[in-house]
BAVEX-395139 format. One record per residue (C-alpha): residue number from 0; residue in one letter; x, y, z. Coordinates in pm, 1 decimal, always signed. Example, Ala and Ser with C-alpha at 12.3 -4.5 7.8 and 13.67 -1.06 7.14 Angstrom:
BAVEX-395139
SITE / 0 / A / +1230.0 / -450.0 / +780.0
SITE / 1 / S / +1367.0 / -106.0 / +714.0
***
This chain:
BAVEX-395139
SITE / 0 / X / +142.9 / -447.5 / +794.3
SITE / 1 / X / +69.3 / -219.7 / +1046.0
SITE / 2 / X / +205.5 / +151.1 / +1027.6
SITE / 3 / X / +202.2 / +430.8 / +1254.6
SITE / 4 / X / +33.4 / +771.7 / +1218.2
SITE / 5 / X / +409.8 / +924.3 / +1066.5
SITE / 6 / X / +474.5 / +614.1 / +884.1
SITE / 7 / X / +105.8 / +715.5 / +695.8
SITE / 8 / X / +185.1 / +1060.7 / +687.9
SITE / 9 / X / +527.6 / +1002.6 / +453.0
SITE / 10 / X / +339.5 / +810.6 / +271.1
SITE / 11 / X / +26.8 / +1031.9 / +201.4
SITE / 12 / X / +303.8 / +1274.2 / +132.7
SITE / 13 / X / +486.6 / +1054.8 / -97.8
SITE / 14 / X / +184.9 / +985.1 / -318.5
SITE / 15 / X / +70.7 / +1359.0 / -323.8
SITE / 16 / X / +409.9 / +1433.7 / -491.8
SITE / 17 / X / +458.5 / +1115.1 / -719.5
SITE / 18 / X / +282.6 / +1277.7 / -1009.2
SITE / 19 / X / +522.7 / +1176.9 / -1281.8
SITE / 20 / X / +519.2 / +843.2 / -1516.8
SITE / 21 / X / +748.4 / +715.5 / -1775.5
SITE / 22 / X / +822.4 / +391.2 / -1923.5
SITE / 23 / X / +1120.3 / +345.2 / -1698.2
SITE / 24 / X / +955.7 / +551.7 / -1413.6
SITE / 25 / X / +534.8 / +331.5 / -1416.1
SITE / 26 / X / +340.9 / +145.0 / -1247.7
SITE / 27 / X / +563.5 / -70.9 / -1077.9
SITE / 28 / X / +836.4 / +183.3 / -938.8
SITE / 29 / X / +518.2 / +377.9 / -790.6
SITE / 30 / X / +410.3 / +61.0 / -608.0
SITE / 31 / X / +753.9 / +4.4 / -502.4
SITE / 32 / X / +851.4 / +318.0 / -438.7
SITE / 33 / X / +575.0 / +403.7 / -188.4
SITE / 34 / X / +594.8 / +56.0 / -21.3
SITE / 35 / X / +973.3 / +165.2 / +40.0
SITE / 36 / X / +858.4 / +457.0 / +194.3
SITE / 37 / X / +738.6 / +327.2 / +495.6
SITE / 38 / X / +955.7 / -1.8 / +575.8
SITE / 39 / X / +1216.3 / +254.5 / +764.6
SITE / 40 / X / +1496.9 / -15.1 / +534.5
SITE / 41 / X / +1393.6 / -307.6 / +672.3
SITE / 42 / X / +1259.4 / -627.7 / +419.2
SITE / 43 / X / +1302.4 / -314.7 / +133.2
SITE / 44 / X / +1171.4 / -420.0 / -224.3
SITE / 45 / X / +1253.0 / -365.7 / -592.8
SITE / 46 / X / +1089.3 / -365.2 / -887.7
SITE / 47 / X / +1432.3 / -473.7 / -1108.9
SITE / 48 / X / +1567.9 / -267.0 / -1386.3
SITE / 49 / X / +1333.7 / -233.5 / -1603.9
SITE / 50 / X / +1029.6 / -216.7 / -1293.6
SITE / 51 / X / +824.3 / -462.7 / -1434.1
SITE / 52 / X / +517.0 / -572.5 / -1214.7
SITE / 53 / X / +693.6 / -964.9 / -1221.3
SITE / 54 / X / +1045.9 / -812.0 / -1099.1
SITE / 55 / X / +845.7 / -629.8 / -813.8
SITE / 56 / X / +633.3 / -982.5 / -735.1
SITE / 57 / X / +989.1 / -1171.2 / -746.2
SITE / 58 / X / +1150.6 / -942.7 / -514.9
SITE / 59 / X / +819.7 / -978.9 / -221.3
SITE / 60 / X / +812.3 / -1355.9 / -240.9
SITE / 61 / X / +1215.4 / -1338.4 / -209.5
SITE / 62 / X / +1173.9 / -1166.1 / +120.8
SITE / 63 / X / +900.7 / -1175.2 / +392.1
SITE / 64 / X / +610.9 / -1303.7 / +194.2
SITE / 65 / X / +327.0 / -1491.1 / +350.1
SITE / 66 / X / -10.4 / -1601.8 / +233.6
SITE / 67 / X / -333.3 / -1621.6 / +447.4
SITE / 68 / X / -226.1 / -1388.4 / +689.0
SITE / 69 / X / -509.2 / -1281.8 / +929.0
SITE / 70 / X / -659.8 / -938.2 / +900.7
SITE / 71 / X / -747.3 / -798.5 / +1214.3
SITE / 72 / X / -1063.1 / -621.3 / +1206.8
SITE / 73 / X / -1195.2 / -475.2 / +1529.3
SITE / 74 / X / -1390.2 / -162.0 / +1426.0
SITE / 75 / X / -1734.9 / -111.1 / +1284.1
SITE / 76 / X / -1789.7 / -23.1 / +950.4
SITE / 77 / X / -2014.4 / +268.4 / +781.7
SITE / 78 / X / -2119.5 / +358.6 / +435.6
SITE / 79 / X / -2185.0 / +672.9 / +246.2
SITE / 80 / X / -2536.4 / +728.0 / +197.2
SITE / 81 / X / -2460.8 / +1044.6 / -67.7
SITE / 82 / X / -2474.5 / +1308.9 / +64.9
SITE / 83 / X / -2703.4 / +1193.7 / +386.6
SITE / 84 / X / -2598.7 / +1044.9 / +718.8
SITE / 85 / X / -2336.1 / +754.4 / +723.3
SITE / 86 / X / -2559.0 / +397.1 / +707.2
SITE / 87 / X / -2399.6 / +191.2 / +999.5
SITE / 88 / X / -2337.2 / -176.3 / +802.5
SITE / 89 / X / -2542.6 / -478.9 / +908.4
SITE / 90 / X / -2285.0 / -696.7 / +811.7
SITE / 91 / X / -1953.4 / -550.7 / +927.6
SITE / 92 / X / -2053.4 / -464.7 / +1274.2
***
């Protein structure tokens, strides 16, 4: 999906601040959790009690999931050359 500029900025924020893990607080509820953060409660996910990784999969493909969706991509790429100029790509231009 798409998100705006505040939408990335809550969740830059989100994942600065999510520095905690527990068996019932893992993997899962961090994926879930930060997805969450920037659907504004719309198509809103879960990753079950306990957050497994197959409770979170469940809940997408129970809600808006698609496959093969098109990725735009409109912009030209660039790669770090250490610690040098950025090498324009030949491929991805």
């Amino acid at each position: 999906m798409t998100i705006t500029q505040a939408q990335l900025n809550t969740l830059n924020s989100f994942i600065k601040n999510y520095d905690k893990w527990s068996a019932l607080n893992n993997c899962s509820s961090f994926a879930v959790s930060s997805w969450n953060t920037v659907l504004n409660g719309s198509n809103v996910y879960t990753a079950g009690t306990p957050n497994t990784p197959r409770n979170l999969a469940n809940s997408i493909k129970d809600g808006s999931y698609t496959t093969n969706a098109s990725v735009p991509f409109d912009y030209v790429v660039y790669y770090a050359n250490g610690t040098g100029a950025p090498i324009k790509s030949s491929d991805w231009n």
